[in-house]
Every structure is written in structure tokens, then in C-alpha cells.
ChimeraX commands (.cxc) that place a marker at each C-alpha (Angstrom):
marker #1 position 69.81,99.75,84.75 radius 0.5
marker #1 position 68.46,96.38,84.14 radius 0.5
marker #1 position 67.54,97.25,80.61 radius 0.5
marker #1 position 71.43,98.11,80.10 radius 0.5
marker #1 position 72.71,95.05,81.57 radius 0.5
marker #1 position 70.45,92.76,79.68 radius 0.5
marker #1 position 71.92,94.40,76.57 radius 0.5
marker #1 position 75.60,94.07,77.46 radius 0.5
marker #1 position 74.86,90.19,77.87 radius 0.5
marker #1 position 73.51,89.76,74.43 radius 0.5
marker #1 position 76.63,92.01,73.15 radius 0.5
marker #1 position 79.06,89.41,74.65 radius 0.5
marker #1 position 76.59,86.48,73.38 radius 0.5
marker #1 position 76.73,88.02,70.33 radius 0.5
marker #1 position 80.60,88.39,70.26 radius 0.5
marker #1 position 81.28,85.19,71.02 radius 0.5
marker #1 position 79.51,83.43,68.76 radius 0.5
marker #1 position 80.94,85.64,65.76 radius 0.5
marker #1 position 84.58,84.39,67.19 radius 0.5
marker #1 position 83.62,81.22,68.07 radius 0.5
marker #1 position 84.86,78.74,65.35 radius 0.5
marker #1 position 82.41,78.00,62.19 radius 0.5
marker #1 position 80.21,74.51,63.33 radius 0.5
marker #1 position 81.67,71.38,61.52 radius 0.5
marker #1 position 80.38,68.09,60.68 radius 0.5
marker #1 position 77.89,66.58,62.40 radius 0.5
marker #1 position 79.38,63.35,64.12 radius 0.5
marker #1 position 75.89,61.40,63.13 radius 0.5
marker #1 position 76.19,62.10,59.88 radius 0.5
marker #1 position 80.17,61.24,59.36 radius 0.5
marker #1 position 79.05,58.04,60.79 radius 0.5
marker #1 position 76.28,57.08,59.16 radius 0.5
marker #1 position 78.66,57.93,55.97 radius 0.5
marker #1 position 81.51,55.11,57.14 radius 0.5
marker #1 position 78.73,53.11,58.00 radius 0.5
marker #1 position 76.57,52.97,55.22 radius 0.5
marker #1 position 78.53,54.72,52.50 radius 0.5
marker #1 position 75.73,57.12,51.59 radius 0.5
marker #1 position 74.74,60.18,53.35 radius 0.5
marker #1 position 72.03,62.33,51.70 radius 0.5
marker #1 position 71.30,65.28,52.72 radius 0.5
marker #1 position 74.08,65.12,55.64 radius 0.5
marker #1 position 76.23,67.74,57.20 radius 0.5
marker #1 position 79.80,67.01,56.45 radius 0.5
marker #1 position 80.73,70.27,56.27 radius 0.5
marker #1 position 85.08,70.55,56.71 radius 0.5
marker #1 position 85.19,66.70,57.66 radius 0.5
marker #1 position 88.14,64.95,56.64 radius 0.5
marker #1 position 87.82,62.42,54.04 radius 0.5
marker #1 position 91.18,62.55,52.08 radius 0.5
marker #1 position 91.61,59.34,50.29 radius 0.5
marker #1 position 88.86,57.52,51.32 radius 0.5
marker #1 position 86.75,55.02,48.83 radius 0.5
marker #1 position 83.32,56.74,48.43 radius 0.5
marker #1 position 82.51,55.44,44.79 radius 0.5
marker #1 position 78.52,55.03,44.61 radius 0.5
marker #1 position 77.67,56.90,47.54 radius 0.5
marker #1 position 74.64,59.24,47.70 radius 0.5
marker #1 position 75.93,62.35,48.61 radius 0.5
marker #1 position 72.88,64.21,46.86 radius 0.5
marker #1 position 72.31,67.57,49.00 radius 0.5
marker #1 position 74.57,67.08,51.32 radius 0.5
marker #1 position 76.69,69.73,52.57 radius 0.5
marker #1 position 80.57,68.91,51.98 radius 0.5
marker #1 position 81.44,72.69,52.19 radius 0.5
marker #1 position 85.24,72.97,52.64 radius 0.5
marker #1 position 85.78,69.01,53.54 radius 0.5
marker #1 position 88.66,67.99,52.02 radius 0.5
marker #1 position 88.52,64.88,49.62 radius 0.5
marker #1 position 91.93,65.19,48.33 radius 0.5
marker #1 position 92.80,61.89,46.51 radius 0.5
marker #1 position 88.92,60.37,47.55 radius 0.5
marker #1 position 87.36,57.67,45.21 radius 0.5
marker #1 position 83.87,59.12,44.02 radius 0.5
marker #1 position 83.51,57.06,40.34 radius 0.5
marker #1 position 79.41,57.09,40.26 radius 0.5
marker #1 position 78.82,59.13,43.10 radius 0.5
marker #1 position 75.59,60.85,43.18 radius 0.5
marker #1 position 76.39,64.59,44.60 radius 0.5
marker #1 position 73.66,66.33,42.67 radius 0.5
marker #1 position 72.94,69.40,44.45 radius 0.5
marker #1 position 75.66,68.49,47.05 radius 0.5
marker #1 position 76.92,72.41,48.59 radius 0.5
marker #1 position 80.57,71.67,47.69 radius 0.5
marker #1 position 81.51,75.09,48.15 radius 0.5
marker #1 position 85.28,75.82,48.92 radius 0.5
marker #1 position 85.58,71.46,48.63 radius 0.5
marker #1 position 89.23,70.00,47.90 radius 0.5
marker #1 position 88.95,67.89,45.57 radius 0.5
marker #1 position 92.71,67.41,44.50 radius 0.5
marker #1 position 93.74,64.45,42.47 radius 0.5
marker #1 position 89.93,63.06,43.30 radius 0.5
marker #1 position 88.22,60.36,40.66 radius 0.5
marker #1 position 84.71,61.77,40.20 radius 0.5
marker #1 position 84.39,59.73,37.27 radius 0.5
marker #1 position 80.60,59.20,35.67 radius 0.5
marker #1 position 79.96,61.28,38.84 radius 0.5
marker #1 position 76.55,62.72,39.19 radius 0.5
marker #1 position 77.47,66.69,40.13 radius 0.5
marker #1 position 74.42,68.11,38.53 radius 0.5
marker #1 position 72.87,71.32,40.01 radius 0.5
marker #1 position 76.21,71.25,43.07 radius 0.5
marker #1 position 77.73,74.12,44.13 radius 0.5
marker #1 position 81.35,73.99,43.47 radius 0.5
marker #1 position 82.51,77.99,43.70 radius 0.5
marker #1 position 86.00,78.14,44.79 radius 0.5
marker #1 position 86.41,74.59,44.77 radius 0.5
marker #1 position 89.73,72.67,44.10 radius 0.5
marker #1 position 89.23,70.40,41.23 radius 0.5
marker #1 position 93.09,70.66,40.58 radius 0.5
marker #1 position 94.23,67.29,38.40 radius 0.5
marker #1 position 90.65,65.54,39.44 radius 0.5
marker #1 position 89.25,62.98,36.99 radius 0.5
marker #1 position 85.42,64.30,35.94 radius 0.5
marker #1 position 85.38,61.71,32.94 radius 0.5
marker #1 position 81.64,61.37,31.77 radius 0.5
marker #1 position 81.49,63.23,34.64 radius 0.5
marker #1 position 77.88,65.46,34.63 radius 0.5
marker #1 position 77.78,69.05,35.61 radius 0.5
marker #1 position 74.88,70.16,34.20 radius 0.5
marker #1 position 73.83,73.55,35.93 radius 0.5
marker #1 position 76.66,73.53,38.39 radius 0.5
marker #1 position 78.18,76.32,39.92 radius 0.5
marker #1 position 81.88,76.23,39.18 radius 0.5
marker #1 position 82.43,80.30,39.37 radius 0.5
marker #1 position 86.62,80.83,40.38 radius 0.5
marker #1 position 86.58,76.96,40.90 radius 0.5
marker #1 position 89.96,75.48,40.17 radius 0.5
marker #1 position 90.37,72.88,37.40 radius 0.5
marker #1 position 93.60,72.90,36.13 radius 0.5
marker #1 position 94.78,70.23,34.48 radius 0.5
marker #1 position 91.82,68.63,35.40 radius 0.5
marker #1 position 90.25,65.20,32.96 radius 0.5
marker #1 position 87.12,66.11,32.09 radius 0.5
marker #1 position 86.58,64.38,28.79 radius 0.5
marker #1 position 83.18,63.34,27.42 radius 0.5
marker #1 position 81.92,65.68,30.79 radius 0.5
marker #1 position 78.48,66.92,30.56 radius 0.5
marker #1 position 79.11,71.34,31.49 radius 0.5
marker #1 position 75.97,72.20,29.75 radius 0.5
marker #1 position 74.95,75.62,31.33 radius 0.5
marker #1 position 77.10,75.44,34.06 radius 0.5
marker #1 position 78.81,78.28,35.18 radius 0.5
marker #1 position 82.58,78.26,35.07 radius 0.5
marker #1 position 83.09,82.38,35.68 radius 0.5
marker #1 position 86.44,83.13,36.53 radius 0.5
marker #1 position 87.28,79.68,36.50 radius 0.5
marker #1 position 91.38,77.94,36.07 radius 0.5
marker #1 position 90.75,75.19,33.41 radius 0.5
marker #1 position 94.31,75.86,32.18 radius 0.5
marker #1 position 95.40,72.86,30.98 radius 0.5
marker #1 position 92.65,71.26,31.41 radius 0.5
marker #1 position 91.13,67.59,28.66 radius 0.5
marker #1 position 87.86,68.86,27.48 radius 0.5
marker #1 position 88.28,66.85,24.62 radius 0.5
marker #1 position 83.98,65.71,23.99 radius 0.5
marker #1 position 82.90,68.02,26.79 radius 0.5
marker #1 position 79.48,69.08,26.46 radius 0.5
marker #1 position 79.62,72.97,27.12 radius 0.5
marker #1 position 76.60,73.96,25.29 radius 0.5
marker #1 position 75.42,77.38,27.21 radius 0.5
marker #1 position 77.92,77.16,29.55 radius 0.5
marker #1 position 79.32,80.92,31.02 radius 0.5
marker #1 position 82.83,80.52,30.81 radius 0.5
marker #1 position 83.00,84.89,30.92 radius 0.5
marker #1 position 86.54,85.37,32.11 radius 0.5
marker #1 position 88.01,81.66,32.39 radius 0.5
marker #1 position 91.47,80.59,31.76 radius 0.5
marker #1 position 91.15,77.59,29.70 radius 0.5
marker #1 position 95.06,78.87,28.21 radius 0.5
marker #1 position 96.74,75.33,27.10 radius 0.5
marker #1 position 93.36,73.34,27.49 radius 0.5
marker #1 position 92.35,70.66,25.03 radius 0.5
marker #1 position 88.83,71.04,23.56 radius 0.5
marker #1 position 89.28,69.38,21.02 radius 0.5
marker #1 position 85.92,68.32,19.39 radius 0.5
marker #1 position 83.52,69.90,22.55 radius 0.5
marker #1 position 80.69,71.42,21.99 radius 0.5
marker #1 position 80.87,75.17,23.16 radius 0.5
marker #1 position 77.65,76.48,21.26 radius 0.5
marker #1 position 75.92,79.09,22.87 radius 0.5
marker #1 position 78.31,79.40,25.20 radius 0.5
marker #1 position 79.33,82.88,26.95 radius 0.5
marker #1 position 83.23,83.44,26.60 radius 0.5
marker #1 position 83.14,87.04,27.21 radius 0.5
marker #1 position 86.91,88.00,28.20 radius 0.5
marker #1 position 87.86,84.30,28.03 radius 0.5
marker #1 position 91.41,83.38,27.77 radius 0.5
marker #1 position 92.08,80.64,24.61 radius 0.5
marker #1 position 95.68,81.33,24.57 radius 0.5
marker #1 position 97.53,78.41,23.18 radius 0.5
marker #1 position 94.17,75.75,23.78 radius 0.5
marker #1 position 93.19,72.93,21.04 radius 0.5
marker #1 position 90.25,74.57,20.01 radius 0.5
marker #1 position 87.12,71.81,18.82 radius 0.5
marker #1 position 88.27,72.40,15.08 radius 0.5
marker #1 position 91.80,70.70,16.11 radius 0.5
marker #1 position 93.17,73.81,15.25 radius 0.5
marker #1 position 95.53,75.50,17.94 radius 0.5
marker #1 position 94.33,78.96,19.15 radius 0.5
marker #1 position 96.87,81.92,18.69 radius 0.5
marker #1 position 96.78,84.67,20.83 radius 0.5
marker #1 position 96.99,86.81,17.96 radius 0.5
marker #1 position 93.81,85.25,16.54 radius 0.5
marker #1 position 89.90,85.83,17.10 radius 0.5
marker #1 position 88.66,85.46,20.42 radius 0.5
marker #1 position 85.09,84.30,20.99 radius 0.5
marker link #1:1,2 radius 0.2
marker link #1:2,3 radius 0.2
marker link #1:3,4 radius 0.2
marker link #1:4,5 radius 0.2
marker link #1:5,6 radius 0.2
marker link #1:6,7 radius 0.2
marker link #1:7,8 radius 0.2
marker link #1:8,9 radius 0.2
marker link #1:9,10 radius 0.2
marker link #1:10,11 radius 0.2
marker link #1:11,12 radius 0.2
marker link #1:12,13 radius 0.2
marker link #1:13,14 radius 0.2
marker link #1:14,15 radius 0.2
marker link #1:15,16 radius 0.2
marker link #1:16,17 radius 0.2
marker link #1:17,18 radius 0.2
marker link #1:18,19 radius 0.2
marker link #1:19,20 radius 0.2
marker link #1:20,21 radius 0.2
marker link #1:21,22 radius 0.2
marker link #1:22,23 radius 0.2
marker link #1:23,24 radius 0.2
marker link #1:24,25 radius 0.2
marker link #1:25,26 radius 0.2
marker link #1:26,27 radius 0.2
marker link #1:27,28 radius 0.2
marker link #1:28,29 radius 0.2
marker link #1:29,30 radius 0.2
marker link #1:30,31 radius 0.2
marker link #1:31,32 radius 0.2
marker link #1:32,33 radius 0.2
marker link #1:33,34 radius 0.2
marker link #1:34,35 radius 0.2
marker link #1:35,36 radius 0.2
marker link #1:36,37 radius 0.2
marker link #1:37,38 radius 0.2
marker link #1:38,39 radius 0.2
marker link #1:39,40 radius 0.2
marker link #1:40,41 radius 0.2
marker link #1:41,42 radius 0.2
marker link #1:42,43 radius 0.2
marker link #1:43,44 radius 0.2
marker link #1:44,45 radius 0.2
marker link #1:45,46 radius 0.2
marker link #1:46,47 radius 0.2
marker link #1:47,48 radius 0.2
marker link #1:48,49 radius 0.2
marker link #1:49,50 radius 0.2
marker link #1:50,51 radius 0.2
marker link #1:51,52 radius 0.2
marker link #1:52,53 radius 0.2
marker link #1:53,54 radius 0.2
marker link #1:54,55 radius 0.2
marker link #1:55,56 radius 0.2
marker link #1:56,57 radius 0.2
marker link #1:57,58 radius 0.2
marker link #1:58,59 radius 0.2
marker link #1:59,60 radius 0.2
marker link #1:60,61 radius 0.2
marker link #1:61,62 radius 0.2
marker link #1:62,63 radius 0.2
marker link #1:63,64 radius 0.2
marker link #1:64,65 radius 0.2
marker link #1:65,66 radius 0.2
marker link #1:66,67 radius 0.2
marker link #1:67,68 radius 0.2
marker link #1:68,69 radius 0.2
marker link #1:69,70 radius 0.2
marker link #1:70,71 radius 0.2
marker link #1:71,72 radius 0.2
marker link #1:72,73 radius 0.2
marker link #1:73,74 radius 0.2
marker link #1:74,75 radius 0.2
marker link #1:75,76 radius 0.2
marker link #1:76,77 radius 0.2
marker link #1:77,78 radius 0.2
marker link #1:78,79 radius 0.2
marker link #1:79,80 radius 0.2
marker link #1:80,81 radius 0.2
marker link #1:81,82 radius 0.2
marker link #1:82,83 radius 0.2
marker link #1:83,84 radius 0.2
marker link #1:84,85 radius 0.2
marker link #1:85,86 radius 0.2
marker link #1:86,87 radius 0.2
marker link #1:87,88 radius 0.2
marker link #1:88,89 radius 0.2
marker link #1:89,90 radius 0.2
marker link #1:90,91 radius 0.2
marker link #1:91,92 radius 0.2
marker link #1:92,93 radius 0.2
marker link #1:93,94 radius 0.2
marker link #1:94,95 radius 0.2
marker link #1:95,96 radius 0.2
marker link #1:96,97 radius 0.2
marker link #1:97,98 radius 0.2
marker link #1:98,99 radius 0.2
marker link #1:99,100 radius 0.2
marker link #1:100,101 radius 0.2
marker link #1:101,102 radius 0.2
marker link #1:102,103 radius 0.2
marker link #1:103,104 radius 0.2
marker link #1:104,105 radius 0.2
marker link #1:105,106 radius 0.2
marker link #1:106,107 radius 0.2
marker link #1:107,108 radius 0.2
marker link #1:108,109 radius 0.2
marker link #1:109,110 radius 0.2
marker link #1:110,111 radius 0.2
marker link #1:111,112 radius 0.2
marker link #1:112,113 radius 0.2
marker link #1:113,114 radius 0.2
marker link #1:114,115 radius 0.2
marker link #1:115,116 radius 0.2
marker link #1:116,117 radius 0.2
marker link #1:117,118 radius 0.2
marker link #1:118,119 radius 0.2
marker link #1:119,120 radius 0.2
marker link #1:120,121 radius 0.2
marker link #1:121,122 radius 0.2
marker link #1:122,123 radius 0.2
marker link #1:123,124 radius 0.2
marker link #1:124,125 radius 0.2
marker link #1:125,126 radius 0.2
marker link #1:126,127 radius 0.2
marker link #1:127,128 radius 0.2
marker link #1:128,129 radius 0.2
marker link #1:129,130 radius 0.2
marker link #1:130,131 radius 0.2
marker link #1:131,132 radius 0.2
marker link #1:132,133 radius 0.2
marker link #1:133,134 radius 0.2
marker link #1:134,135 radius 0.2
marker link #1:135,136 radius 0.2
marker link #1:136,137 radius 0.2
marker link #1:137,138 radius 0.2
marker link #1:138,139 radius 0.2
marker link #1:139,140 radius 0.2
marker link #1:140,141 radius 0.2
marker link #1:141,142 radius 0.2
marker link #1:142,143 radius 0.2
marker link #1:143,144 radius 0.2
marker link #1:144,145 radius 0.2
marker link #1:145,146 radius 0.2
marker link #1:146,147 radius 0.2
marker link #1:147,148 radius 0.2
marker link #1:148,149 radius 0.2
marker link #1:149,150 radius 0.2
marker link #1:150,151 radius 0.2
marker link #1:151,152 radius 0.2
marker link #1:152,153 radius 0.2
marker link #1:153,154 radius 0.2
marker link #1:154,155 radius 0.2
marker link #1:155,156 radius 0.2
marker link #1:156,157 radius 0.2
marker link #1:157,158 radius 0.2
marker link #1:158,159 radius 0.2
marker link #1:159,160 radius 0.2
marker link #1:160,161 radius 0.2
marker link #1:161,162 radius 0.2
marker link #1:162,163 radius 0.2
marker link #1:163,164 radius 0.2
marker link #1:164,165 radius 0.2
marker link #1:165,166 radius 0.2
marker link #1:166,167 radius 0.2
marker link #1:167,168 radius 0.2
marker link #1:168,169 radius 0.2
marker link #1:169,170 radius 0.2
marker link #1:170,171 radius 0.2
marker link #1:171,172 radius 0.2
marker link #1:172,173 radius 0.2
marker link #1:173,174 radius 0.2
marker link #1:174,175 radius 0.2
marker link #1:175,176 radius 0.2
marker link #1:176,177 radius 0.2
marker link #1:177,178 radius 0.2
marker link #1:178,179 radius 0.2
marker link #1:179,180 radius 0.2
marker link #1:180,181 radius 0.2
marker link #1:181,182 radius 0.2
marker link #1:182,183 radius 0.2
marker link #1:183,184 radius 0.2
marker link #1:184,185 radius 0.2
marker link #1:185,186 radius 0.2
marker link #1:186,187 radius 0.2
marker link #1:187,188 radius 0.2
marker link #1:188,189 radius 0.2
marker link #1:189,190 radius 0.2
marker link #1:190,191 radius 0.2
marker link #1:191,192 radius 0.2
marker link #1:192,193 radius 0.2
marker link #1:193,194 radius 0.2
marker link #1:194,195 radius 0.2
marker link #1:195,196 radius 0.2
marker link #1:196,197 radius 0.2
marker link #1:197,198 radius 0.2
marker link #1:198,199 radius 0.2
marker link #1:199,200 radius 0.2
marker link #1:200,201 radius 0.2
marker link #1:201,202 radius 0.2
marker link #1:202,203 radius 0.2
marker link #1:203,204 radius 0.2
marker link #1:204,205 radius 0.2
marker link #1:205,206 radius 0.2
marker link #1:206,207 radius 0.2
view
């Protein structure tokens, strides 16, 4: 009988911690961030930071996993390896930003700045970059799988080896990017300045 009851407690522990809300930020960590302005390393997973003035900061491996940075000031920010899975990053300046080796699936990059930006081995599989500036940006075997770059300024990017298989860079400017050795498997061109500064026809030769 004991053996049964012991079991039906760790069925209702383990209930409620599957419907217990997901753990947020850590309060330390959010602190130390407004504090200091740098954070590496830190939880600040789902915190609010919409608008706030984080250029410089060292953000590198922290976990920002669906915070929301809407309209947030990261020009220089170092977020290499940062987990910035599921992130908002609407209208954000990550310009010169340091996003190397971050994981940015299903992230909202909608109308961000990533000028001079570098991605280099990021994870941007289904992230969202429409209209997005990402001029002179260093992609170089990222991996943009499913991604939205429609209308997106790739004009200088640096996509060399880059998996775009099955992106939608319809109506995006490329214009003089480096996409050698790329993978555009079942990539969508339609209408897009390609690097020649010729415009790509949906009639024409896909990649």
C-alpha cells in the first residue's frame, strides 16, 4: 500500500511541474545586466528588455530564449553563442553585432539592423528576417533553413556556405553578396536583385 501511495505522490509531483509555468529569468542576472550592462553567461530567458540601450554589452552565452528586445540598442554587442532561440528582436540595431555561433531558430529579426553584423555559424533555421538590413553581414555557413528574408538588404553579405535550402529571400537585395557554395535547394529568388545586379525572374534558373 505504501509502495502505491509513494507513486501517486511523484505522479502529482510530476504533473505539476509539467503545468507549472516554464522558469524565467533569473532576478540576479537581470540585475547584474542593468547594473553592469554585461551579463555573460546569464539567464535572461523571457525577460523584458524592449527598447532598452544594451550597445557593447557581453551577452556571450547567455540565454535570452524568448526575451523580447523589440526596438533594444545592441550596436557592438557581443552575443556569440548567446541561446536566442524564439528572441524578438523587432526593429532591434544589432549593428557590428557579434552573433557568431547564437542560436537564433524561430527568432524575430523582422526590420532589425544586422549591418556588419557577424553570423558566422549561426542558427537562423525558420528565423524571421524580413525586410531586415543586413548589408556587409558576415552569414558565412550559417544556417538560414526555412528562413523569411523577403525583402530583406543583403547587398555585400557574406553567405559563402551558408544553407539557405527552402528560404524566401522573394524581393531581397543581394546585390553584389557572395553566395558561393551556398545550399539553395528549393530556395525562393522570385523577384530578388541577384549579386550580378540582374533581377531574378521566376521564369528563370533557380540555384
Amino acid at each position: 500500500m505504501r509502495q502505491y501511495v509513494c507513486l501517486g505522490i511523484a505522479a502529482i509531483a510530476a504533473l505539476t511541474a509539467a503545468l507549472s509555468p516554464a522558469r524565467a529569468y533569473e532576478p540576479e542576472d537581470l540585475l547584474q545586466l542593468q547594473t553592469t550592462g554585461s551579463c555573460p553567461g546569464c539567464d535572461l530567458s523571457r525577460a523584458n528588455l524592449q527598447a532598452q540601450d544594451l550597445s557593447g554589452a557581453d551577452l556571450s552565452e547567455a540565454n535570452l530564449s524568448g526575451a523580447n528586445l523589440a526596438l533594444a540598442l545592441l550596436r557592438e554587442a557581443n552575443l556569440q553563442g548567446a541561446n536566442l532561440n524564439q528572441t524578438n528582436f523587432f526593429r532591434a540595431t544589432l549593428s557590428k553585432a557579434n552573433l557568431s555561433d547564437a542560436i537564433l531558430s524561430d527568432a524575430n529579426l523582422t526590420r532589425a539592423n544586422l549591418s556588419r553584423a557577424v553570423l558566422v555559424r549561426s542558427l537562423l533555421d525558420s528565423a524571421d528576417l524580413s525586410q531586415a538590413n543586413l548589408r556587409w553581414a558576415k552569414l558565412d555557413r550559417a544556417v538560414l533553413r526555412e528562413a523569411n528574408l523577403r525583402g530583406a538588404v543583403l547587398v555585400a553579405a557574406s553567405l559563402t556556405g551558408t544553407d539557405l535550402r527552402a528560404a524566401n529571400l522573394s524581393g531581397a537585395n543581394l546585390y553584389q553578396s557572395d553566395l558561393s557554395r551556398s545550399r539553395t535547394r528549393q530556395t525562393v529568388f522570385d523577384g530578388a536583385l541577384m549579386p550580378n545586379n540582374e533581377r531574378y525572374e521566376p521564369s528563370g534558373l533557380r540555384f
